[in-house]
N, C-alpha and C positions, 0 to 999 in steps of 0.2 A: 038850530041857529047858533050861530058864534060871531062875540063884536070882536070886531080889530079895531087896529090905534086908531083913533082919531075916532073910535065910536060908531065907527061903520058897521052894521050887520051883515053877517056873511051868512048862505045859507049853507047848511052841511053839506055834505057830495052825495047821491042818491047811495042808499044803500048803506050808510054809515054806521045805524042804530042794526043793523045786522050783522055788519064787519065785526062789532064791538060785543054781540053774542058770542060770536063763531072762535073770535081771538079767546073770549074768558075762559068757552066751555072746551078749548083745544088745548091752554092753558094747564086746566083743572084736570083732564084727558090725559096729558103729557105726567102730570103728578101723581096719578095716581097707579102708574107704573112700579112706582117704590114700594109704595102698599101693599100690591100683590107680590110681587117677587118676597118681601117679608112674609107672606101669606104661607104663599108657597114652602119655603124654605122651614115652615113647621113641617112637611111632610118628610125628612129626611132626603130631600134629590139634594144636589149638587148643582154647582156653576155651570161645568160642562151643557150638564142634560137639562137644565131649566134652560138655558139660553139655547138649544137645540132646538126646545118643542116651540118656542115664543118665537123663532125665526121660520118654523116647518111651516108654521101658521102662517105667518106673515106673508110667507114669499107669493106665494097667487097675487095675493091683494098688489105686492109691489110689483109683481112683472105684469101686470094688466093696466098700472096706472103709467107704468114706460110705453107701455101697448099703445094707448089711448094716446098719451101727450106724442108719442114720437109719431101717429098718423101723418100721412103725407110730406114727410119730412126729411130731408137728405139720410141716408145711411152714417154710419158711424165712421169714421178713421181710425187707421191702426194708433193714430196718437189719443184718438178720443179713448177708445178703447182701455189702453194704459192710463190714462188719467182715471177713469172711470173705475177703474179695477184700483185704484194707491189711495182714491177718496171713500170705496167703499169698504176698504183695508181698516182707514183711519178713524173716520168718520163714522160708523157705525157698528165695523166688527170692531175692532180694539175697544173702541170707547166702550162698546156696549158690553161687551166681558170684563172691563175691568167695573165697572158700574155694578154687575151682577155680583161678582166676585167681595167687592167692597160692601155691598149690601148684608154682606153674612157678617159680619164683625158690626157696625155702625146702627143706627134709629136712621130711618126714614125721612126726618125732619132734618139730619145733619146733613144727607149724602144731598138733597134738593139745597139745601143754600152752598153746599160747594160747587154745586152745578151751575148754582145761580150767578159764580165768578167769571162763567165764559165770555162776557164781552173784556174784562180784563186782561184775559189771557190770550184774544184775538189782539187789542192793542198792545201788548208785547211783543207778540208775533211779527205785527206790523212794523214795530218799532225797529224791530231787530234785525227784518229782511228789508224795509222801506226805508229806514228812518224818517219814519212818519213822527214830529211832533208830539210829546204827550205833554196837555195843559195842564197850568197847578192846581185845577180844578178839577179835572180827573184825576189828579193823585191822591188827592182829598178823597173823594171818593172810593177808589180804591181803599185805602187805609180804612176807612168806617167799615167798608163791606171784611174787609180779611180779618179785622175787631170782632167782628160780631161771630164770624166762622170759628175764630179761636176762642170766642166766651163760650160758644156752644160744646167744641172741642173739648173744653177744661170744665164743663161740668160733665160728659161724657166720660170722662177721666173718673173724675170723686165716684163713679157709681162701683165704680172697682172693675173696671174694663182696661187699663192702660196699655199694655201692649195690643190689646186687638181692638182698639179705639182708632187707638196708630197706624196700624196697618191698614185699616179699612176706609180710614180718611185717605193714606197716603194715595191706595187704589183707588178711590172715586177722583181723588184731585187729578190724579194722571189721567182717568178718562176726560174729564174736563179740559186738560191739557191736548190730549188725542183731539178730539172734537173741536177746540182751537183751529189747530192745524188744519184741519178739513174744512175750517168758514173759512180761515188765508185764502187756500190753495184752489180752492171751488173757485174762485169769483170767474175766471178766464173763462171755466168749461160753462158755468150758469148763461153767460154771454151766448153761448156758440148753441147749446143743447138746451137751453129755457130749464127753470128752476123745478118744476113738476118731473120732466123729462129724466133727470139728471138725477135725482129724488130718488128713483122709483128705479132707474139703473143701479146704482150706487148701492141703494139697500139691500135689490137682491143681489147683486154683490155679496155684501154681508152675509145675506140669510146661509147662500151656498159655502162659504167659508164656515161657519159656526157648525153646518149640517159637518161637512167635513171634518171640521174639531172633531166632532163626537165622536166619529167615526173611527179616527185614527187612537182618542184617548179612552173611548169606553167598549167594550162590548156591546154589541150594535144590538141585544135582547137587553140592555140595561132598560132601556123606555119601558118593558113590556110587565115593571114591574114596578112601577110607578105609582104613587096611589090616585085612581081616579079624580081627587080634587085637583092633585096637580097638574092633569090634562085639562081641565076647565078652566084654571083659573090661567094656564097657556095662553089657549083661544081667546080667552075676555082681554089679554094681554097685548098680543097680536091685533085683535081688533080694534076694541077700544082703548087700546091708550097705546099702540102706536100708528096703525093706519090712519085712524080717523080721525086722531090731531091731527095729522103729516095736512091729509087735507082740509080740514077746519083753518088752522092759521093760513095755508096759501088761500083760501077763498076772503081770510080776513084782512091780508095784505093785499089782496087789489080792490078792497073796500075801502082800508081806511089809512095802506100805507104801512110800509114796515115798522118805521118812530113809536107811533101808536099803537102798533100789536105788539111791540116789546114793552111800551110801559102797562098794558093792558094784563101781559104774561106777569108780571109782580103779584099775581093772585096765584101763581104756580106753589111757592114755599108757604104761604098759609095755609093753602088747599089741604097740603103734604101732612105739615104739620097737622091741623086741625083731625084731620083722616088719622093720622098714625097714633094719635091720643084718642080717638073716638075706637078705634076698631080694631089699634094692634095693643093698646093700652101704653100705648110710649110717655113717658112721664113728660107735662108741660107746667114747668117753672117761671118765675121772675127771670131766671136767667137765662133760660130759651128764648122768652119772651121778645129780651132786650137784644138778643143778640140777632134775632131777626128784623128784629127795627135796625139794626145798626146795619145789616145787613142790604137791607130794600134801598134804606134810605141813601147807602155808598153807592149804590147801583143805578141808583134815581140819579143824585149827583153826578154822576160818571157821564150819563146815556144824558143829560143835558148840557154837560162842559164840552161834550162830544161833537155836539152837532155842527 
């Protein structure tokens, strides 16, 4: 139950107290991505070949969920097509190499609250191709959330990391940036091809490009010499934290609404954090702390000056 103005009791929408499972645990799903790839990267693989085997895995899962959503459905166009193929470009493979890539220099905790800037850099985008309006109230916003990113930043620095603090921020922020550009440019094709549909296209997109990378950048027996943890901890990669977010949040946005599964996902950088200090032993300061408060809270203001 929920009262509106005037004291009116409104009953929730069926299915809400499960929307708001499905958004948390897809959320925490979605974070603990970083984890593992930190995990992993104790085995000695590289970029290249961790993002190979995380994408080898994945691909079934996303070409069965395009399978499933495109059922009965008009065929594709050569324009669909080409969109299809420049969002799966951006949106997934770029962002997600440089993600991986940024993760070898950075904590766990850092590379989640720069990620956590993407609705900022969607309204830039907007701003920039739309001139869409930006409130003084999402700039407010803004500014607390990029505060907090740089207190984080500059205690990253004191630990005696500065050039590869730098670099691996710069690479996670340009994925963030990447993945921008792919929520601008999506909304048209989400219209035409539904959001599951287009998902599930788009990534294995991806997955086929990254398999490629390797192909072209490594010697194709590099896999076969991998240390067995870091094919498991692939798999757990691939499934759990990224197929089975992908679909936990769409089931939790036609429960409770997108608004609400994004303020919902603000459990993603504590998750991150919490995880990265419990299991990779990441150090959590006063000044982490603060900087993820400054961080949530820009976000929070932003996504309601926003609406």
């Amino acid at each position: 139950m929920a009262v509106a103005e005037g004291g009116v009791v409104e009953a929730r929408p069926a299915g809400f107290g499960a929307g708001l499972v499905l958004a948390t645990l897809g959320a925490i799903a979605f974070s603990g991505k970083a984890i593992i790839i930190k995990l992993a990267y104790r085995y000695d693989v590289d970029a290249v070949t961790l993002i190979m085997l995380r994408m080898l895995f994945a691909l079934p899962l996303f070409a069965l969920m395009a399978w499933w959503a495109g059922r009965g459905k008009p065929g594709l166009t050569r324009r669909d097509w080409m969109g299809v193929f420049g969002l799966g470009f951006s949106g997934y493979y770029l962002a997600s190499y440089l993600d991986f890539a940024g993760l070898a220099y950075i904590t766990a905790g850092l590379e989640r609250l720069i990620l956590y800037l993407n609705p900022t850099l969607v309204m830039l985008f907007a701003w920039i191709m739309y001139r869409r309006k930006i409130r003084r109230g999402q700039l407010m916003g803004m500014a607390l959330s990029y505060a907090g990113v740089l207190l984080v930043f500059g205690h990253e620095v004191q630990l005696g990391q500065t050039a590869g603090a730098a670099w691996g921020t710069l690479l996670v922020f340009l994925s963030a940036v990447s993945y921008a550009a792919y929520m601008v440019a999506s909304g048209e094709f989400v219209k035409r091809l539904g959001s599951l549909r287009l998902v599930g296209l788009a990534t294995s997109v991806a997955c086929l490009l990254c398999i490629a990378q390797y192909a072209v950048l490594r010697p194709l027996d590099t896999v076969l010499h991998v240390a067995p943890q870091v094919i498991g901890l692939s798999v757990l990669n691939a499934v759990l934290c990224t197929a089975v977010p992908v679909l936990a949040v769409m089931m939790a946005i036609e429960r409770i609404g997108p608004a609400m599964a994004a303020q919902t996902g603000m459990v993603g950088p504590l998750s991150t954090i919490l995880m990265g200090a419990v299991i990779l032993g990441e150090p959590f300061t006063a000044w982490i702390a603060a900087g993820t408060a400054l961080v949530i809270a820009g976000i929070f203001v932003f996504t309601r000056m926003g609406r």
